[in-house]
Each structure stands twice: as structure tokens, then as C-alpha cells.
C-alpha positions in Angstrom: 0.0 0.0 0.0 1.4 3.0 -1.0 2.0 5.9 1.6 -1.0 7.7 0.5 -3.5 5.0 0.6 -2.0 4.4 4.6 -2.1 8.1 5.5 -5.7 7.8 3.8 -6.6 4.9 6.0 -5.4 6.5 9.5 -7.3 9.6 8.8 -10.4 7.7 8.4 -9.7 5.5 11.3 -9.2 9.1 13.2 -11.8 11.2 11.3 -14.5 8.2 13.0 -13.3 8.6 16.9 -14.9 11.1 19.4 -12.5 13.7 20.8 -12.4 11.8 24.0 -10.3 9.1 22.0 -8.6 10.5 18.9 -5.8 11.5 20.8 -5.0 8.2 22.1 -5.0 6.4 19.4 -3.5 8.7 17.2 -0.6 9.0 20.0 -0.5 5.2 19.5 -0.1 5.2 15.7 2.2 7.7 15.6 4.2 5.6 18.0 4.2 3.0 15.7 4.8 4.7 12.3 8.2 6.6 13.8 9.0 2.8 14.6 8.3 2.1 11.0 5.4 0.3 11.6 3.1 0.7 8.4 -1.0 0.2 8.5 -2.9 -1.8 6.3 -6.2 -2.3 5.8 -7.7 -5.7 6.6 -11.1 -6.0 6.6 -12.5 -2.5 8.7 -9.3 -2.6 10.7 -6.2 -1.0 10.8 -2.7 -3.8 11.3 0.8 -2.8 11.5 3.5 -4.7 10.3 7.3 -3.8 9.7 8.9 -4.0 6.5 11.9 -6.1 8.7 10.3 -8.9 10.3 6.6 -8.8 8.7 4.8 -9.3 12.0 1.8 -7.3 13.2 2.4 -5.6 16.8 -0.8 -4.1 16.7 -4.5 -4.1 15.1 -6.6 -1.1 15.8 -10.3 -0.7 14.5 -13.9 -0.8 15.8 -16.0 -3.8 17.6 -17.7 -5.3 15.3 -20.9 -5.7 18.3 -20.1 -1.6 19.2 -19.3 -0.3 16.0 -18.6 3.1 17.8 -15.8 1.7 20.4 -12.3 1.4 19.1 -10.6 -1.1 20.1 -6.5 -1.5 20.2 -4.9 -5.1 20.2 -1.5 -5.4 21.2 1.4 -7.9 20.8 3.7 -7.2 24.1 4.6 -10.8 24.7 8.3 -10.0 25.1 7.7 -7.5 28.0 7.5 -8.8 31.6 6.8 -5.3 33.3 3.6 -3.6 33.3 0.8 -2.3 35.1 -1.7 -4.4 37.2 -4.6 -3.1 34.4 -2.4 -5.0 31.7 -1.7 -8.0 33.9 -5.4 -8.2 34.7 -6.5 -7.7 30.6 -3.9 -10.3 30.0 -5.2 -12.7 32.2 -9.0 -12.3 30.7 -7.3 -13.0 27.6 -5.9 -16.4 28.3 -8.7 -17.6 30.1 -10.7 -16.4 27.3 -8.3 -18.5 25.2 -7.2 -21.1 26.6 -6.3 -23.4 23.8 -3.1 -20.7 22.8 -1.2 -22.6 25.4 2.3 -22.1 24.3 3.4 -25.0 22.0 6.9 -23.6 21.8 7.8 -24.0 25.1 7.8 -28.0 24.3 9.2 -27.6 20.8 6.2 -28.2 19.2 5.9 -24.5 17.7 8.8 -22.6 15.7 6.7 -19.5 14.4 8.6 -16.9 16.3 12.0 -16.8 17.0 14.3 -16.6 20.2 14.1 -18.4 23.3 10.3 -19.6 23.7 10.0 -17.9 27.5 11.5 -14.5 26.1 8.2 -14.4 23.5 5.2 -15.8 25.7 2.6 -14.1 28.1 2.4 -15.8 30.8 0.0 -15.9 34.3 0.2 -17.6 37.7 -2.8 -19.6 38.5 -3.0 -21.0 41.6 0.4 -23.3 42.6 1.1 -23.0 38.6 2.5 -20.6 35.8 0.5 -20.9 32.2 2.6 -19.7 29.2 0.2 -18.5 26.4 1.4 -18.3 22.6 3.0 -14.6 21.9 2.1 -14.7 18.6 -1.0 -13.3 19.1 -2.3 -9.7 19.9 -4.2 -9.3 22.8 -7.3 -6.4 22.8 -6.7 -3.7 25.1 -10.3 -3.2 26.1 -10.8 0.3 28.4 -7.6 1.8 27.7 -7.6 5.3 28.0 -5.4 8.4 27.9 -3.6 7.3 31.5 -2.5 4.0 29.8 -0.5 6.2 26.6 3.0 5.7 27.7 2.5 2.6 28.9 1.5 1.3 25.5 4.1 3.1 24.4 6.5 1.4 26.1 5.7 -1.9 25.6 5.2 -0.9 22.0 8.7 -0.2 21.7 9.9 -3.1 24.3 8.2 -5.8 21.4 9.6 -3.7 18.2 13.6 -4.2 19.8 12.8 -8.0 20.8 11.4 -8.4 17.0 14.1 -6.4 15.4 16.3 -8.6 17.2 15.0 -11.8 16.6 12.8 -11.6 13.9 14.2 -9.3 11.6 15.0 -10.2 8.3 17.7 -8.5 7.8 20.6 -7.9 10.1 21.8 -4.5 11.0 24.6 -4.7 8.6 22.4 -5.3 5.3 22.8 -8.8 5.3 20.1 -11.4 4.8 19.3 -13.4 7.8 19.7 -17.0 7.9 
């Protein structure tokens, strides 16, 4: 998509929020274009992927139940550090899901790359950790204005651990092997 057809696509995506919002998310996207993050349109959402490692860190767009709410999903599963909000959303998430136990952790996954505990979410339950799959974005329901650097953060914490490890390219030019 060229960069008219994206800027085209963000302005929509803004042009639809209520004041109360558009300054979120657009602190959000611009966090993840300067990152080099690019949107595309898939379906009536908004994903960003990087031109070095092709994987989405984020989807942004509306519920499809509450066509009015935004919502943002996420991929943070390299960061171990963040609020009790996140830990709590994360948590919904993997009981919500429970089958995206983390098949890498017994070899039987090799999607992403790096150490499988550097790449998973994970949750104590009970006596017990759970590792979920990192692969996957989790929705950031009720994130507001408070909750910007945060995402931030763990925005940029996940683009370093996929430049790293996922990146096509090295930093030298050099293809990958």
C-alpha cells in the first residue's frame, strides 16, 4: 500500500473517533509509524506490520458488536513489566483463550523466533504458571489516555525484541539466515 493509501486509511480511522479518544489512538499510531510500523487495511481494521520482520504488533479498528468503540490489540509478549490493568487484561485474555497454550515452550511451535520464555505471556494460577502463545495480539479493552505511555512502552519493548530476533535482515544489510 502505498504511503497515501495508509495516510488515507489512518485519517479515516481518526476522522470516526470522538474527541475523547482521537488523541490516544493517534498518540499510539504515531508511535508505531516513527517505529516504521506501516498500516494496512484488513477488513475494517487498521494492522501494523514492519517492512523487517513482517509481523503485526498491533491491530486497531472498531467492535464489530459496538461499532462506535475502538478497540487497540496489542502484541507485548516479550515485556515482563507492566501495570496491574495490563496484567489483569492479559489474564481475561488467556482464560478467554485457553487453547493458545504455548506450544513452543515444548518444541512443538517454531513461528517466532528466540528463546520460547523471552516471547510468551504468561500468568500464575493457583500453585502454577500458564505460558500462552506470543504470537497473538491481545485487545486492550478500556484503555484510556492514562494507559498512553504505557502502551508506548511496551510498544517499543516488542519492536527491539522483534528487530532482534525476527528481523530479516541484520543490521549490517545482510540477509538473515
Amino acid at each position: 500500500m502505498d504511503i497515501k493509501k495508509q495516510q488515507e486509511c489512518i485519517r479515516s480511522f481518526l476522522a470516526a473517533l470522538g474527541e475523547d479518544t482521537q488523541p490516544l489512538y493517534l498518540d499510539i499510531i504515531t508511535c508505531l509509524t516513527d517505529l516504521g510500523y506501516y498500516p494496512a487495511k484488513v477488513r475494517a481494521n487498521l494492522s501494523f506490520k514492519h517492512g523487517l520482520h513482517n509481523k503485526q504488533i498491533a491491530k486497531i479498528g472498531f467492535l464489530k458488536n459496538l461499532p462506535n468503540v475502538p478497540f487497540l490489540a496489542l502484541r507485548f509478549s516479550a515485556c515482563r513489566n507492566y501495570s496491574e490493568k495490563i496484567a489483569a487484561i492479559t489474564a481475561a485474555y488467556m482464560e478467554k483463550y485457553p487453547k493458545r497454550i504455548a506450544l513452543c515452550m515444548d518444541g512443538g511451535c517454531s513461528f517466532c523466533k528466540g528463546e520460547p520464555e523471552t516471547h510468551v505471556y504468561y500468568m500464575q494460577s493457583g500453585d502454577t504458571d500458564r505460558a500462552h502463545c506470543g504470537a497473538y495480539a491481545i485487545e486492550l479493552r478500556g484503555v484510556s489516555a492514562d494507559d498512553a505511555d504505557e502502551i508506548k512502552r511496551l510498544i517499543q519493548e516488542e519492536h527491539a525484541y522483534l528487530l532482534e530476533h525476527e528481523a530479516i535482515f541484520t543490521s549490517i544489510g545482510g540477509v538473515r539466515k
